[in-house]
C-alpha positions, 0 to 999 in steps of 0.5 A, a space after each residue: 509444531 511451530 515452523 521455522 520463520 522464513 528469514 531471508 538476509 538480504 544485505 549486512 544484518 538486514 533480513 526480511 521475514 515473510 509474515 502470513 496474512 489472510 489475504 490472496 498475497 499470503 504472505 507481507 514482508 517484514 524487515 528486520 535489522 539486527 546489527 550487533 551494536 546500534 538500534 534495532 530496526 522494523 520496516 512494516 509491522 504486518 497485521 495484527 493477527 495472532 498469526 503475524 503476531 507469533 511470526 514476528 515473534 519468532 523471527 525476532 527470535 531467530 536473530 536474537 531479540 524479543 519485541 522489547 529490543 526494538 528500538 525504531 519502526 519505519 513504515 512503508 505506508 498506512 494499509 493495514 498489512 503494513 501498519 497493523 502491528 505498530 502500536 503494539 511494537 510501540 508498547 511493548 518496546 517504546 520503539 519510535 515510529 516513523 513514516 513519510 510525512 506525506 502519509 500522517 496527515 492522511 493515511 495514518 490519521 484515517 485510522 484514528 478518525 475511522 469512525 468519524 470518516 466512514 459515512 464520507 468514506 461510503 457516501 463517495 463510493 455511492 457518488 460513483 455507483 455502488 449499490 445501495 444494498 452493498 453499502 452495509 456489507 462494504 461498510 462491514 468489510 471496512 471495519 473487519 480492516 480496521 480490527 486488524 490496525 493497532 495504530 501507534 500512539 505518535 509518529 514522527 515524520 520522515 522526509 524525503 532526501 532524508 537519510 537514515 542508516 540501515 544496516 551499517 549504511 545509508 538509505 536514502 528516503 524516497 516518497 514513491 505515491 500511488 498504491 498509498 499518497 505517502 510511500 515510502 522507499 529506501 534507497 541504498 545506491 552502493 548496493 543498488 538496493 532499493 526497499 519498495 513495499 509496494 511500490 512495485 511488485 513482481 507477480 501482480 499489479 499494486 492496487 491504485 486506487 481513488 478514495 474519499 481521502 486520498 489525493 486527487 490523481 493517485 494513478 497520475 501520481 503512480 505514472 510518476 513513480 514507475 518513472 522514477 523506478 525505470 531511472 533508478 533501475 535498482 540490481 534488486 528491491 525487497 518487495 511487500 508481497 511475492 518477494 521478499 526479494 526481486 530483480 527487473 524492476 525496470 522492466 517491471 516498470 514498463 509492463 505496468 506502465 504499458 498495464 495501466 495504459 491498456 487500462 485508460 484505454 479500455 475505459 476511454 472505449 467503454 464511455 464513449 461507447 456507452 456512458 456509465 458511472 464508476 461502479 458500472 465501468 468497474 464491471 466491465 473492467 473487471 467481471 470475475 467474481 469477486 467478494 467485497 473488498 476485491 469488488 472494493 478494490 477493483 470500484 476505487 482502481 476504476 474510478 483512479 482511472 477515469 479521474 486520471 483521464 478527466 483531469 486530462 481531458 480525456 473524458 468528462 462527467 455529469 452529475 445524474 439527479 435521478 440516480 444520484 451518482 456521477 457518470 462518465 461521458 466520452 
């Protein structure tokens, strides 16, 4: 029995179609815009699973179109509930796709230099502390993402200050980093509506983390965001996860600011308590029980914090011979 596809409009012949995913979020939104003349727009393409992939096809359905009838594909940023389906929108309906600039170099192009970046990939995670015996398992947890990506064959850049049109207005392009170096945001200021994928999200904190190829202070540069976002001040935003739709993001914006805050603060305790390497700080910081990409997550969001206080003075490492990884000293 095939369920209803959970279509919510959000403004004009823009809807936002909730999309399943095997992750803790459950669910990753996707935007569709069906005008009656004029092209048919994507934002974000979920994971390509058959479950996403029957979602999107049914939500398209629902408004009338077929995954042929895509004309263009706008991608928030390059994770893989995001990203995963682009290409096969690409092939199946030659739809252009898009991404912020910022995010091709790097983002995107990880996907297709996987195999080449994966040794970097888990010799940094090393460098701060993982375990040699969970190297294998993480390298595996790695690829199980990878799987899931189809990436398109070609993007084309979008800047920001760009405007596209949407919905019969225009959207304003923001680059919001953090969660990913090349965000992307819509912004439509007539609506005070703001397209944020996970930017900011209402029930959980989007993960910040440092890795081998992102840019060297992702937490300094989502500092930055939550800023913009508080000055922004949008009615409502249609989110990537626990939405589609939110109020409050201003609000939103301080608690995660206070959040992260809270964070440094903790670490800064913790190293001059006792000196430790990523990994280590990573334990204390978040002890639960958690699997491999949680315990992945949780290494790479630790460590964004200790480079966002080292490179404020707030902390400084030394290089441990023995051990071969990198500690972190008060």
């Amino acid at each position: 029995m095939t369920t209803a596809p959970l279509l919510t409009p959000v403004t004009g012949t823009l809807h936002a179609l909730q999309v399943p995913i095997p992750y803790p979020m459950k669910y990753v939104t996707v935007l569709i815009d069906a005008p009656a003349h004029g092209p048919v727009t994507m934002i974000d393409t979920a994971l390509d699973t058959p479950e996403a992939r029957q979602a999107i096809e049914d939500g398209l359905a629902a408004l009338g179109l077929h995954w042929e009838g895509v004309d263009r594909v706008i991608i928030t940023h390059h994770h893989p509930d995001h990203y995963g389906l682009a290409g096969v929108v690409e092939e199946r309906s030659g739809a252009r796709v898009h991404m912020l600039d910022v995010e091709i170099g790097r983002g995107e192009r990880y996907w297709h230099l996987w195999e080449e970046w994966l040794p970097g990939h888990l010799k940094f995670m090393r460098d701060h502390g993982l375990p040699a015996e969970s190297l294998a398992s993480m390298g595996a947890d790695n690829r199980r993402g990878r799987d899931r990506v189809h990436p398109a064959s070609a993007v084309q850049p979008l800047r920001e200050g760009q405007s596209v049109e949407l919905a019969g207005s225009e959207w304003e392009v923001l680059w919001l980093p953090g969660h990913a170096d090349g965000h992307l945001g819509l912004w439509n200021e007539h609506e005070s509506l703001l397209i944020a994928g996970d930017a900011i999200l209402p029930r959980i904190s989007p993960n910040v983390g440092l890795y081998a190829y992102t840019r060297p202070d992702p937490l300094g540069d989502y500092l930055q965001t939550l800023g913009k976002l508080e000055l922004l001040n949008p009615d409502r935003a249609v989110v990537g996860h626990h939405g589609p739709v939110m109020t409050g993001v201003q609000a939103r914006a301080r608690e995660l600011r206070a959040h992260h805050h809270e964070r440094l603060d903790f670490i800064r305790a913790e190293v001059a308590r006792q000196p430790g390497d990523a990994y280590a700080l990573s334990l204390a910081m978040f002890p639960r029980d958690l699997n491999m990409s949680g315990r992945r997550f949780a290494l790479a969001e630790t460590l964004a914090h200790a480079e966002h206080l080292r490179l404020l003075g707030g902390v400084y490492r030394t290089w441990d011979e023995t051990r071969e990884v990198w500690v972190y000293h008060g």
